[in-house]
mmCIF file of the N, C-alpha and C atoms, coordinates in Angstrom:
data_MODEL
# 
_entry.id   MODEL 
# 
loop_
_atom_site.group_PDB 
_atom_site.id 
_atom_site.type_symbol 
_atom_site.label_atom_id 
_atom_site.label_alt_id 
_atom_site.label_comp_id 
_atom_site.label_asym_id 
_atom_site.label_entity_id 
_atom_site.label_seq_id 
_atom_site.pdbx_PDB_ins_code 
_atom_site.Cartn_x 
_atom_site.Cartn_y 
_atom_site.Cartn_z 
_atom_site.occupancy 
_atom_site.B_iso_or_equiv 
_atom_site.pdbx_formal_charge 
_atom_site.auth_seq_id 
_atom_site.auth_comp_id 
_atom_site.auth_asym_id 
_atom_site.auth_atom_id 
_atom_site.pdbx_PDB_model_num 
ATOM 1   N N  . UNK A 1 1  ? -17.067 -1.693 -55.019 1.00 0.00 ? 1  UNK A N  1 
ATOM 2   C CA . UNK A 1 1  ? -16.738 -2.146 -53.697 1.00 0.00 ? 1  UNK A CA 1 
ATOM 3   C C  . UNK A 1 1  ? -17.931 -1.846 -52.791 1.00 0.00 ? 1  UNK A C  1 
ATOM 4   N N  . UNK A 1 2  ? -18.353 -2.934 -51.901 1.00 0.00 ? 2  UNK A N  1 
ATOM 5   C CA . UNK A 1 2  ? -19.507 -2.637 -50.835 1.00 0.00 ? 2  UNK A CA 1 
ATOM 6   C C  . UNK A 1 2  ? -19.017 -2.747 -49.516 1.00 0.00 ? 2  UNK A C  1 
ATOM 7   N N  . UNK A 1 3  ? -19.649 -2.118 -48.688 1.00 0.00 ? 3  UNK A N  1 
ATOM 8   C CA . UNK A 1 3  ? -19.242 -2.219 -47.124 1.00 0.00 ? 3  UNK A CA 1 
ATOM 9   C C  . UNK A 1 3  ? -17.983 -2.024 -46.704 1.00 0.00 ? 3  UNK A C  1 
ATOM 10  N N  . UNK A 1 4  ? -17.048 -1.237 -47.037 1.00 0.00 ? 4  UNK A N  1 
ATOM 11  C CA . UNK A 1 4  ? -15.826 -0.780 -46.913 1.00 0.00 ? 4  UNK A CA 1 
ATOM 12  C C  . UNK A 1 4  ? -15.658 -0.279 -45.444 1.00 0.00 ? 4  UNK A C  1 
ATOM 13  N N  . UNK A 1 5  ? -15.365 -0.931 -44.668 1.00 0.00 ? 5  UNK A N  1 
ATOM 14  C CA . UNK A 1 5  ? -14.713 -0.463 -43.065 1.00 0.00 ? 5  UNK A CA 1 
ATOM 15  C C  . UNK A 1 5  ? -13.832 0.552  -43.461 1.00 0.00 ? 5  UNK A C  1 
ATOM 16  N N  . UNK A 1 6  ? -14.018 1.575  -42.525 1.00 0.00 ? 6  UNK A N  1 
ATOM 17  C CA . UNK A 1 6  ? -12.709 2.295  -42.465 1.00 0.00 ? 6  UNK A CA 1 
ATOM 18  C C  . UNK A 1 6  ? -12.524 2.500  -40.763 1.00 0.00 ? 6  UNK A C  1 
ATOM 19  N N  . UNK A 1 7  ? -11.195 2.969  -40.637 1.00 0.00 ? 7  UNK A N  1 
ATOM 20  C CA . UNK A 1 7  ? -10.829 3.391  -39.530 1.00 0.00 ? 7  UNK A CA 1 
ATOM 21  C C  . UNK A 1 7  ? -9.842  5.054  -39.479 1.00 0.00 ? 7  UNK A C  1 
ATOM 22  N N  . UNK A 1 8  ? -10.875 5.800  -38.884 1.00 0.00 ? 8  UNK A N  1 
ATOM 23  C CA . UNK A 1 8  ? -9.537  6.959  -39.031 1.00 0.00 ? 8  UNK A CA 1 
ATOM 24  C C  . UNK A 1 8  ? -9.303  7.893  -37.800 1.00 0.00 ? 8  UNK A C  1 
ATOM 25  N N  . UNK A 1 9  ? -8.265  7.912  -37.068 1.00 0.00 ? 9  UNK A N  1 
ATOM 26  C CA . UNK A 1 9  ? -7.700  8.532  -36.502 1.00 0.00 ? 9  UNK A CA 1 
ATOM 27  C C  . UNK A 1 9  ? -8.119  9.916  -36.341 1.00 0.00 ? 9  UNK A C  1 
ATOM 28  N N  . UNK A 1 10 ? -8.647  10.540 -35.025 1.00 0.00 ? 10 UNK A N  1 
ATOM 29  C CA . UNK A 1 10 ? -8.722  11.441 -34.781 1.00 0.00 ? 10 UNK A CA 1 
ATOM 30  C C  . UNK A 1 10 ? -9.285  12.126 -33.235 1.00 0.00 ? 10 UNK A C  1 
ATOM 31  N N  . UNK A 1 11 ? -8.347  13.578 -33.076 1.00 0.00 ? 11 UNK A N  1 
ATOM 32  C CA . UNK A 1 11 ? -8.701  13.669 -32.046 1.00 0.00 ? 11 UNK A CA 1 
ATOM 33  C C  . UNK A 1 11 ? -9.671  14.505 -31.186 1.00 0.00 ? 11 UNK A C  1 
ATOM 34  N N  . UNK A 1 12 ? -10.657 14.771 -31.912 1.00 0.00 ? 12 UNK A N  1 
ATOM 35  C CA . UNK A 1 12 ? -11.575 15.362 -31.486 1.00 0.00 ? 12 UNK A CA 1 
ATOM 36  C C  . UNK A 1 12 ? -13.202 14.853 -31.326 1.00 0.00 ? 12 UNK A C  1 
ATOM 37  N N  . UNK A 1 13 ? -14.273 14.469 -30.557 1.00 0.00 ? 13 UNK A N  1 
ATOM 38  C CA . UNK A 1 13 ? -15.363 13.470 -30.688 1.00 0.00 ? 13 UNK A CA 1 
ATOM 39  C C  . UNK A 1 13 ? -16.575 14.004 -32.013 1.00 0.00 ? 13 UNK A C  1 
ATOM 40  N N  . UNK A 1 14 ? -16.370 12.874 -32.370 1.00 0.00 ? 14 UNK A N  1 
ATOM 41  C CA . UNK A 1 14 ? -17.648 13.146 -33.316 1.00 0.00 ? 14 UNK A CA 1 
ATOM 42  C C  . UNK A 1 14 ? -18.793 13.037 -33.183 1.00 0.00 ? 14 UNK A C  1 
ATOM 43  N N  . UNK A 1 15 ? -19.751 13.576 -33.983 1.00 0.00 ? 15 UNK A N  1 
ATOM 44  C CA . UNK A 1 15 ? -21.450 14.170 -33.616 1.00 0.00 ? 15 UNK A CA 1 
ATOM 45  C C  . UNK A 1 15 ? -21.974 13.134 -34.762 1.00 0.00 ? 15 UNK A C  1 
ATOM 46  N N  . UNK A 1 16 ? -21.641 13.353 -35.841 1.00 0.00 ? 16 UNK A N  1 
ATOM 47  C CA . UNK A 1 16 ? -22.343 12.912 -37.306 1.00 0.00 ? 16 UNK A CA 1 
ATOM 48  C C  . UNK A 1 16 ? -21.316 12.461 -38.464 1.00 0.00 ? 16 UNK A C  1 
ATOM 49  N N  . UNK A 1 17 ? -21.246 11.259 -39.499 1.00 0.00 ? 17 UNK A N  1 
ATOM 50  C CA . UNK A 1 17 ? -20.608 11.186 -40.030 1.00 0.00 ? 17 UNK A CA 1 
ATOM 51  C C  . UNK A 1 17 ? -21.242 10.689 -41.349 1.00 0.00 ? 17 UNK A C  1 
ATOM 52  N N  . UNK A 1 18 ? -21.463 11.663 -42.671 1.00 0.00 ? 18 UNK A N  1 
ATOM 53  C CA . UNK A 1 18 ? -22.085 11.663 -43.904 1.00 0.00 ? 18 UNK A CA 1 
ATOM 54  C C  . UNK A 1 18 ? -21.207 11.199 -44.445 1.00 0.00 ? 18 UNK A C  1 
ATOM 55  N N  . UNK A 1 19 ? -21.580 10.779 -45.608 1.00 0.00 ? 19 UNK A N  1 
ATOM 56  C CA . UNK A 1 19 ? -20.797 9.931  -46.850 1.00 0.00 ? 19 UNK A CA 1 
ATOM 57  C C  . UNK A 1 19 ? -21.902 10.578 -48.184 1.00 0.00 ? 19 UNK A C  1 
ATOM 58  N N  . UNK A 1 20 ? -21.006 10.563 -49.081 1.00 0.00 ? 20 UNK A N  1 
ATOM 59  C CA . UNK A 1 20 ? -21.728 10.743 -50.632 1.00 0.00 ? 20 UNK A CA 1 
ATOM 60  C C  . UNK A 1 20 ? -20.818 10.669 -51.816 1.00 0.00 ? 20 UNK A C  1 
ATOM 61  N N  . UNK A 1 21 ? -21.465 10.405 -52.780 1.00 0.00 ? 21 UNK A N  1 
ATOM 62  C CA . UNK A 1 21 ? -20.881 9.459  -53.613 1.00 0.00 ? 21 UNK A CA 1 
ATOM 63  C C  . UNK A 1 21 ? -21.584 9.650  -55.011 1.00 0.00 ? 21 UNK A C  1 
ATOM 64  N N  . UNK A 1 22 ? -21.130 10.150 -56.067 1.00 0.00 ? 22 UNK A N  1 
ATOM 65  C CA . UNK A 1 22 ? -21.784 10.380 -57.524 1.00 0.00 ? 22 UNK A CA 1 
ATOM 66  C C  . UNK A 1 22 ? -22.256 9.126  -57.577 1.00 0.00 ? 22 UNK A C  1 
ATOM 67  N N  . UNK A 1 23 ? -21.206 7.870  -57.591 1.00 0.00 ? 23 UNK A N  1 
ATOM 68  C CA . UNK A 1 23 ? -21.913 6.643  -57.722 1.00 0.00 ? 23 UNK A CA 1 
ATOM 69  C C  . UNK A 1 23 ? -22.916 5.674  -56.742 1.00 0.00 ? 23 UNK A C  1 
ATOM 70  N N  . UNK A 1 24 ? -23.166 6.416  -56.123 1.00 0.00 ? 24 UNK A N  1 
ATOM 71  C CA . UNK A 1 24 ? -24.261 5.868  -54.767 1.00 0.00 ? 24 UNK A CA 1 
ATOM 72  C C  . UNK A 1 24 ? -25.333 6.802  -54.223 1.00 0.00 ? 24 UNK A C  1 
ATOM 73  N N  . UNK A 1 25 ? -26.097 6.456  -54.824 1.00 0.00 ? 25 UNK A N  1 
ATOM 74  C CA . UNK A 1 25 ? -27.903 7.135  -54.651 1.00 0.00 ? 25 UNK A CA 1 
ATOM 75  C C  . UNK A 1 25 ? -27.557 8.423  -55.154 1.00 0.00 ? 25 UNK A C  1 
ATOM 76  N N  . UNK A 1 26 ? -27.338 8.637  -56.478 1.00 0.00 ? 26 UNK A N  1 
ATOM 77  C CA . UNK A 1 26 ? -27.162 9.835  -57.446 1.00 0.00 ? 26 UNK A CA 1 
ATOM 78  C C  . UNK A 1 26 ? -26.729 10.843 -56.942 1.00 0.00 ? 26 UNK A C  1 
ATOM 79  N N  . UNK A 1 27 ? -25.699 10.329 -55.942 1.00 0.00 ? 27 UNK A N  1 
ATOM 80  C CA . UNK A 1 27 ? -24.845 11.253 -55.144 1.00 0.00 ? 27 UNK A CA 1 
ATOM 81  C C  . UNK A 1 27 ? -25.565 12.150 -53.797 1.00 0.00 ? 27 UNK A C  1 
ATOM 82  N N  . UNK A 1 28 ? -26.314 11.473 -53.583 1.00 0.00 ? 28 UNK A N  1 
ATOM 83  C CA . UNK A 1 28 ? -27.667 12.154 -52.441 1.00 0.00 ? 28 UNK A CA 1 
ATOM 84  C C  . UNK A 1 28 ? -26.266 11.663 -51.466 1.00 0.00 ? 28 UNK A C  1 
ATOM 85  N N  . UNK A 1 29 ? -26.477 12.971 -50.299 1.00 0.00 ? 29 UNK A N  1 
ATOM 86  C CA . UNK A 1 29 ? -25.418 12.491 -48.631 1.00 0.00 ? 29 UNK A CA 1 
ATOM 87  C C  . UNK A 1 29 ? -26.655 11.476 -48.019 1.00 0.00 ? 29 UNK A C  1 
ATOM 88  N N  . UNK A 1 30 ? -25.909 10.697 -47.042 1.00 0.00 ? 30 UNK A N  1 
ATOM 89  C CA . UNK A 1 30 ? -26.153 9.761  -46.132 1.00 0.00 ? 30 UNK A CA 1 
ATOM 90  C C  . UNK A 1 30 ? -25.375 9.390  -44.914 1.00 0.00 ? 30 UNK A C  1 
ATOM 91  N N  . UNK A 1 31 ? -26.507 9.696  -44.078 1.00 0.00 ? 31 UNK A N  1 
ATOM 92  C CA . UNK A 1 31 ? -25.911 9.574  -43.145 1.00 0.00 ? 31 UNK A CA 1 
ATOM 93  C C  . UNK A 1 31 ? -25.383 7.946  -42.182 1.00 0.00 ? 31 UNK A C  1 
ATOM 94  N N  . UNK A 1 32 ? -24.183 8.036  -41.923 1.00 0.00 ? 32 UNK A N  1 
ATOM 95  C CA . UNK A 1 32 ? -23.496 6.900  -41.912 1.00 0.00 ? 32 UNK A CA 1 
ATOM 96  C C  . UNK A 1 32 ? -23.506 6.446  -40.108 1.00 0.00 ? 32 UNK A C  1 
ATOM 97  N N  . UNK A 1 33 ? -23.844 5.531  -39.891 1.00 0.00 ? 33 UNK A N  1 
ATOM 98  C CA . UNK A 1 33 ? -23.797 4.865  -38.584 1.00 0.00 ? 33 UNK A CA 1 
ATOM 99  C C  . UNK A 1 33 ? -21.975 4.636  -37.892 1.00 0.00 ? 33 UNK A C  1 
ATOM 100 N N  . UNK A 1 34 ? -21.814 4.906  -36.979 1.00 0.00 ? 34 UNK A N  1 
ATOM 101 C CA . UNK A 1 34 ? -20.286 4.907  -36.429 1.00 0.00 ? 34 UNK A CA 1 
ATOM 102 C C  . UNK A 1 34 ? -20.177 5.015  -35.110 1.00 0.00 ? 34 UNK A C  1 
ATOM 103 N N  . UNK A 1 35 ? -18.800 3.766  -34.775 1.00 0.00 ? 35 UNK A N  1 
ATOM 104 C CA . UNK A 1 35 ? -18.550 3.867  -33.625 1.00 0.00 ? 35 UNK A CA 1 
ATOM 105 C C  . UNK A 1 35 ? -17.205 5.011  -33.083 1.00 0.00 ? 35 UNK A C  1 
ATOM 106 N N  . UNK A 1 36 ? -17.105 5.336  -32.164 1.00 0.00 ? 36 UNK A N  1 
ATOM 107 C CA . UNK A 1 36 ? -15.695 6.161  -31.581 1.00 0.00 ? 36 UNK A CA 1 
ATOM 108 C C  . UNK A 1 36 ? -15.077 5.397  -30.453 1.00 0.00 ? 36 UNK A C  1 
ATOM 109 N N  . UNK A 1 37 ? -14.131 4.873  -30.305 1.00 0.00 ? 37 UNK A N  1 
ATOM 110 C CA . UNK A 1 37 ? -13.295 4.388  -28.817 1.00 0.00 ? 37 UNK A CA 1 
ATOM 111 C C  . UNK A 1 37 ? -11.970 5.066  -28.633 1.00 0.00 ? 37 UNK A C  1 
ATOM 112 N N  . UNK A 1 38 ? -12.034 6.058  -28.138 1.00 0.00 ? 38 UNK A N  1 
ATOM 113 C CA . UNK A 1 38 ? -10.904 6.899  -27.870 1.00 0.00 ? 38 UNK A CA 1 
ATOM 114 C C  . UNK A 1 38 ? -10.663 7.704  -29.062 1.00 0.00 ? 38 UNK A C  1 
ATOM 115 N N  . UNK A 1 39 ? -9.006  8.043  -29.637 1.00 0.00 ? 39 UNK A N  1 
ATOM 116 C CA . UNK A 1 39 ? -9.436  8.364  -30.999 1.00 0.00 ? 39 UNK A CA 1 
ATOM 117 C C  . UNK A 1 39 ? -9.414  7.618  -32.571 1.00 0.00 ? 39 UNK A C  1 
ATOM 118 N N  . UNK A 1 40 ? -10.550 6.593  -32.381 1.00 0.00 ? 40 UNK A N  1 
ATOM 119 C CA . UNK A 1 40 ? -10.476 6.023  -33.525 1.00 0.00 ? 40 UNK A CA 1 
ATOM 120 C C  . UNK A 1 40 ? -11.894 5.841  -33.847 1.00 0.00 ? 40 UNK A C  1 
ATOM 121 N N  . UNK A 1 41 ? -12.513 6.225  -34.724 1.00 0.00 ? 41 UNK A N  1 
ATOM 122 C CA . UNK A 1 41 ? -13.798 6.240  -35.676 1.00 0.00 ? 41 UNK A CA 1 
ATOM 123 C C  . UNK A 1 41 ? -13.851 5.460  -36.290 1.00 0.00 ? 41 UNK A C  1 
ATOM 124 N N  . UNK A 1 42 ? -14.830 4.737  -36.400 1.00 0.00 ? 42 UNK A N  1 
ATOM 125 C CA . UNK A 1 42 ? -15.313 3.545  -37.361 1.00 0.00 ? 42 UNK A CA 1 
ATOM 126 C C  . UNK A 1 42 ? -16.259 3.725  -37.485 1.00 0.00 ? 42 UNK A C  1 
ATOM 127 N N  . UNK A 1 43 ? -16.237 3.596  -39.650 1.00 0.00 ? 43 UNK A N  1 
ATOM 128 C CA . UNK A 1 43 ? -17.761 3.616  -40.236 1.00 0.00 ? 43 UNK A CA 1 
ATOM 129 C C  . UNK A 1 43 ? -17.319 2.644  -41.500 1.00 0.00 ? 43 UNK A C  1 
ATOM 130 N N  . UNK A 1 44 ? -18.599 2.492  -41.743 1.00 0.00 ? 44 UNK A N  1 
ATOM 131 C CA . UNK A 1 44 ? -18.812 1.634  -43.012 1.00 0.00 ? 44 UNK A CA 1 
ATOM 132 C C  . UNK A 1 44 ? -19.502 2.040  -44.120 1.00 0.00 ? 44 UNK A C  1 
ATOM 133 N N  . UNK A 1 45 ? -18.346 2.254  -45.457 1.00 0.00 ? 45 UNK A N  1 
ATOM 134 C CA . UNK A 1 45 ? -19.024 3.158  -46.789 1.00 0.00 ? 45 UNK A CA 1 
ATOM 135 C C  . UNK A 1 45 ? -20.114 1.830  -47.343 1.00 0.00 ? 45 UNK A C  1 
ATOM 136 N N  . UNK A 1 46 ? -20.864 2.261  -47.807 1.00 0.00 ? 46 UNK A N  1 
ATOM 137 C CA . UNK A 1 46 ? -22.229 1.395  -48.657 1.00 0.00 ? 46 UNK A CA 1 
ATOM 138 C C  . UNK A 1 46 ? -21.679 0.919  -49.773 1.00 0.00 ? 46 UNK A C  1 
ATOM 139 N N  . UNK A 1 47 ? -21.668 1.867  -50.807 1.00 0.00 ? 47 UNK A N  1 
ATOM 140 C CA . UNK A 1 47 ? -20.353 1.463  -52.072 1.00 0.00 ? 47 UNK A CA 1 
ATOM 141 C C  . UNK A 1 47 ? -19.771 2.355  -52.374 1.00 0.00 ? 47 UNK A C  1 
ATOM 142 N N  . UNK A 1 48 ? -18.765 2.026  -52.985 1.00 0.00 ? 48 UNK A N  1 
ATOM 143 C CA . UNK A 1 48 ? -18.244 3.545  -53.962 1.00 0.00 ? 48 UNK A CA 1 
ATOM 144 C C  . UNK A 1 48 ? -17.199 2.448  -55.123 1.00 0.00 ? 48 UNK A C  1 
ATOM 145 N N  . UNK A 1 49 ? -17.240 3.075  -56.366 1.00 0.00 ? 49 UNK A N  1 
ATOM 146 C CA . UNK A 1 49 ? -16.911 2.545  -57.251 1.00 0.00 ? 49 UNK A CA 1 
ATOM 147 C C  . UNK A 1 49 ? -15.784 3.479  -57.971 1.00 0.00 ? 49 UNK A C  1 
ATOM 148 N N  . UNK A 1 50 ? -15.565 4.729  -57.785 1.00 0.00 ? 50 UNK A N  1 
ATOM 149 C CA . UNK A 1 50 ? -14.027 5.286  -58.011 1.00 0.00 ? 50 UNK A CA 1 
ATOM 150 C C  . UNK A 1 50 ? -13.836 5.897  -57.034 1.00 0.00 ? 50 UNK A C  1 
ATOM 151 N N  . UNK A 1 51 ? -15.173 7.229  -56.495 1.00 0.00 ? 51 UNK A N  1 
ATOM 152 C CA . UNK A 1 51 ? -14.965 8.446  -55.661 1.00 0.00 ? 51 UNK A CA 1 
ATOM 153 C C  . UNK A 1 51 ? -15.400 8.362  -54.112 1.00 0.00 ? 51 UNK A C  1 
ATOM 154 N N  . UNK A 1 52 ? -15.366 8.852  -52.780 1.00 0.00 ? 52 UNK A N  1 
ATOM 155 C CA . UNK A 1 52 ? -16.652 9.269  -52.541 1.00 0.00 ? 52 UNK A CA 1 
ATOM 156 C C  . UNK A 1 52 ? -16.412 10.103 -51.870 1.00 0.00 ? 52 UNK A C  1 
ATOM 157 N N  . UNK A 1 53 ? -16.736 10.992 -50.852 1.00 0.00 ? 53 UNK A N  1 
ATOM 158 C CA . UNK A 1 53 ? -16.559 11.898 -49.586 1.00 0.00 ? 53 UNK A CA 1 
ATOM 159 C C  . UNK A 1 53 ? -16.928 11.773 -48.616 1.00 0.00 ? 53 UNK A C  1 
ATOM 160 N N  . UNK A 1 54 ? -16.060 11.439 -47.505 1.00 0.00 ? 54 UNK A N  1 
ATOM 161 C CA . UNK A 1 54 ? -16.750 11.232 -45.982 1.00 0.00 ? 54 UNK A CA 1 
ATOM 162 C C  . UNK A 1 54 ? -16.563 12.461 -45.350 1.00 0.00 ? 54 UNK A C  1 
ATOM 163 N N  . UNK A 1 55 ? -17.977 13.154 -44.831 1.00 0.00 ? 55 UNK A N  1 
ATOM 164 C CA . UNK A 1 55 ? -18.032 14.210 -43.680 1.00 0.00 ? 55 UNK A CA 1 
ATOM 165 C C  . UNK A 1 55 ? -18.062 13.439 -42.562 1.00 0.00 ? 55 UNK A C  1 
ATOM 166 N N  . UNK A 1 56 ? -17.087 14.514 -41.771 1.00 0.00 ? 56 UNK A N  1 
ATOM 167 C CA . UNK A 1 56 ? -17.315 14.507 -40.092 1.00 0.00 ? 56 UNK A CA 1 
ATOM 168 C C  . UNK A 1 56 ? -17.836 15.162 -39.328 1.00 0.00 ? 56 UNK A C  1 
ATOM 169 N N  . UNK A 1 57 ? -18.417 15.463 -38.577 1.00 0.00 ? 57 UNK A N  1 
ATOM 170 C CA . UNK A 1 57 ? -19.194 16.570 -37.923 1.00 0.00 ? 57 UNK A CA 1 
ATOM 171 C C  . UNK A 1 57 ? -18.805 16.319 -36.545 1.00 0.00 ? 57 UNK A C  1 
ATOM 172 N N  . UNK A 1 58 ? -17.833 17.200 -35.959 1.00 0.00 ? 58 UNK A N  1 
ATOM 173 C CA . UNK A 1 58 ? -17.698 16.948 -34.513 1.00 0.00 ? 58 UNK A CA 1 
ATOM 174 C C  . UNK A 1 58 ? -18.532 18.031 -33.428 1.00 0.00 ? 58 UNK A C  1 
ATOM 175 N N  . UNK A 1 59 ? -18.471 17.421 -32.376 1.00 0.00 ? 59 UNK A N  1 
ATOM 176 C CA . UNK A 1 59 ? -19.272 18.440 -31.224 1.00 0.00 ? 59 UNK A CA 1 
ATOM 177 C C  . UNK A 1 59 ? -18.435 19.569 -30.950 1.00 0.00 ? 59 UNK A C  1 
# 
């Protein structure tokens, strides 16, 4: 799967939002571009093909 929108709920503002993935760049983190409008976060995973992990990093 490529370019996977997500949207997730939350209520505190975010700073930084990493993604990593065994199956995407030999599992190296990356840092992920995202919007916030109130509490809802939007980012877009690159690929992931079973796993991956999204960090949040809030202020």
């Amino acid at each position: 799967m490529r370019d996977l929108s997500l949207q997730i709920e939350t209520s505190k503002t975010a700073n930084k939002v990493w993604y990593a993935s065994p199956d995407y760049r030999y599992g190296s983190s990356e840092e992920l571009a995202f919007t916030q409008e109130g509490s809802t976060l939007t980012c877009t995973v690159p690929e992931m093909q079973y796993w991956g992990m999204l960090v949040i990093e809030y202020n």
